[in-house]
C-alpha positions in Angstrom: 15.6 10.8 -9.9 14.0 9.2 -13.0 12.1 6.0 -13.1 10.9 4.6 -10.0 9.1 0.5 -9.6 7.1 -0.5 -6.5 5.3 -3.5 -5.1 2.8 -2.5 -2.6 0.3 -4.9 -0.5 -2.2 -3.8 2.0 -3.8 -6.7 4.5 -6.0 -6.4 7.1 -5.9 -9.3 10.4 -9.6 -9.7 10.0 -11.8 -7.7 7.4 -12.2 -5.2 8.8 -9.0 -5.8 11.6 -6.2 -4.2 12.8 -3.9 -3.4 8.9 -1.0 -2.4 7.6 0.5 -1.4 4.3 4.2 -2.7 3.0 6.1 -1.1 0.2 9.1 -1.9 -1.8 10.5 0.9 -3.9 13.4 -0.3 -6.5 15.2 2.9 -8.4 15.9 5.4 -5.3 20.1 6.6 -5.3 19.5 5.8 -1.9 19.0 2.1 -2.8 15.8 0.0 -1.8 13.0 2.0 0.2 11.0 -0.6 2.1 8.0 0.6 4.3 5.8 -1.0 6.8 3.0 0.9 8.7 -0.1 0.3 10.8 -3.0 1.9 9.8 -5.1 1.0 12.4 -8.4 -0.9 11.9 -9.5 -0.8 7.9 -10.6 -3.8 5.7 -8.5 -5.4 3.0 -9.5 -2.8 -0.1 -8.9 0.1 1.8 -5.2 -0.8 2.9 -4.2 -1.9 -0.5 -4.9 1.4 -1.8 -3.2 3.3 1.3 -0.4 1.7 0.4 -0.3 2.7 -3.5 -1.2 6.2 -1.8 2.4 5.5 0.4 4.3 5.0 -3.2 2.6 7.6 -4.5 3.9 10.2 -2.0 7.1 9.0 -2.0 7.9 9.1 -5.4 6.5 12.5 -5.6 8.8 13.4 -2.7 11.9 11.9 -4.5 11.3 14.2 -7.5 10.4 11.0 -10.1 9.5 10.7 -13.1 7.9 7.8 -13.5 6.4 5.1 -11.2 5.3 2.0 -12.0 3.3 -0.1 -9.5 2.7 -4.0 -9.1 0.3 -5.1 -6.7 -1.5 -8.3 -6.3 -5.1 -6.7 -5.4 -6.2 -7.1 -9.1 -9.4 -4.5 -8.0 -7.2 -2.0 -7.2 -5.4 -2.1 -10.7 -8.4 -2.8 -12.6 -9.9 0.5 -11.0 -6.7 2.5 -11.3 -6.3 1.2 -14.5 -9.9 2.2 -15.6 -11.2 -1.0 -16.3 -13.4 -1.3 -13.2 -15.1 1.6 -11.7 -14.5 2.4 -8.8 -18.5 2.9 -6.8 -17.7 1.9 -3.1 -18.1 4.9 -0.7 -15.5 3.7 1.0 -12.8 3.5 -1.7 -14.1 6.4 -4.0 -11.7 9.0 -2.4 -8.8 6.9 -2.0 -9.2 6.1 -5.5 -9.8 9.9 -6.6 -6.6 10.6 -4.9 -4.4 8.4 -6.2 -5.4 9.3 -9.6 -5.1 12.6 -8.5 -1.1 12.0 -7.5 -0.6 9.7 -10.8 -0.6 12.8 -12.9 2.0 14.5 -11.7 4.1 11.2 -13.0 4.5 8.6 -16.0 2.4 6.2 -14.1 1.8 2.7 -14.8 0.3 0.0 -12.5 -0.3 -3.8 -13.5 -1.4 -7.0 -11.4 0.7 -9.5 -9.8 0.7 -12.9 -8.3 0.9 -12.9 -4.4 3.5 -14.8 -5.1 5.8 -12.3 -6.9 5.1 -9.9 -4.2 5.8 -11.6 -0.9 8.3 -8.9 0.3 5.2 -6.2 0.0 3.3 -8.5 1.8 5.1 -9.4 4.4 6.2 -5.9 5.7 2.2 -5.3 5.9 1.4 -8.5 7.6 4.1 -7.7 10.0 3.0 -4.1 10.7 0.0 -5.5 11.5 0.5 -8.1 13.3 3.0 -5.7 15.6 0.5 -3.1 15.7 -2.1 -5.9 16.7 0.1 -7.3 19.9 1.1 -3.9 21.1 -3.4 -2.8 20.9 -3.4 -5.6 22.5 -1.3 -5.6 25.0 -2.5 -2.3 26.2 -6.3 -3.1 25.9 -5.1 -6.0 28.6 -3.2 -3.3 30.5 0.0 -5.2 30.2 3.4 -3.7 29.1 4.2 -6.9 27.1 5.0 -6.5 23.8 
């Protein structure tokens, strides 16, 4: 495995609200890697950098080389990128650890419009959303999904 691209998006229903991360991964011999999670109830900065934590760990796990990440949260890659620091409580070990991760590859990360990254973005709004009807439905005490 060499050289690895992802588009990642984090979004929250609410800020915070119930959230989930989507993740596109181009380069795998396996073909496309798409991912869509629920990460329960976060706020908008903290699921976009779950889910460059979620590209991080799987490109470690396929053995690349190199990763490089587009993501339409422009703090996120102004922080990763060193440009901002990072000073929320909050985001300060997310951030550590994804920096952490990106030295174990040739990592690049650069900004991109929401536009150009409507797959990313709609696996996390749907993990959400699903994740949001199925709390739901069982705060209510129905089955109904």
């Amino acid at each position: 495995m060499s050289d690895l691209v992802a588009y990642v998006d984090g979004g929250s229903l609410g800020n915070p609200g119930p959230s989930g991360i989507g993740v596109v991964i181009d380069g795998s011999t396996d073909g496309t890697i798409r991912i869509a999670k629920w990460i329960g109830r976060q706020d908008n900065n903290v699921a976009e950098y779950v889910a460059l934590l979620e590209a991080l760990q799987c490109a470690l796990g396929l053995k690349a080389e190199a990763l490089h990440v587009f993501s339409d949260s422009e703090v996120m890659v102004k922080q990763m990128s060193g440009e901002y620091s990072c000073r929320s409580p909050r985001l300060y070990s997310l951030n550590w650890i994804c920096r952490k991760l990106t030295r174990s590859l040739d990592f690049s990360i650069s900004h991109v419009r929401r536009e150009n990254n409507t797959e990313a973005n709609s696996l996390a709004t749907a993990a959400a959303r699903n994740a949001e009807r199925w709390y739901n439905g069982r705060a209510r005490g129905t089955n109904e999904f």
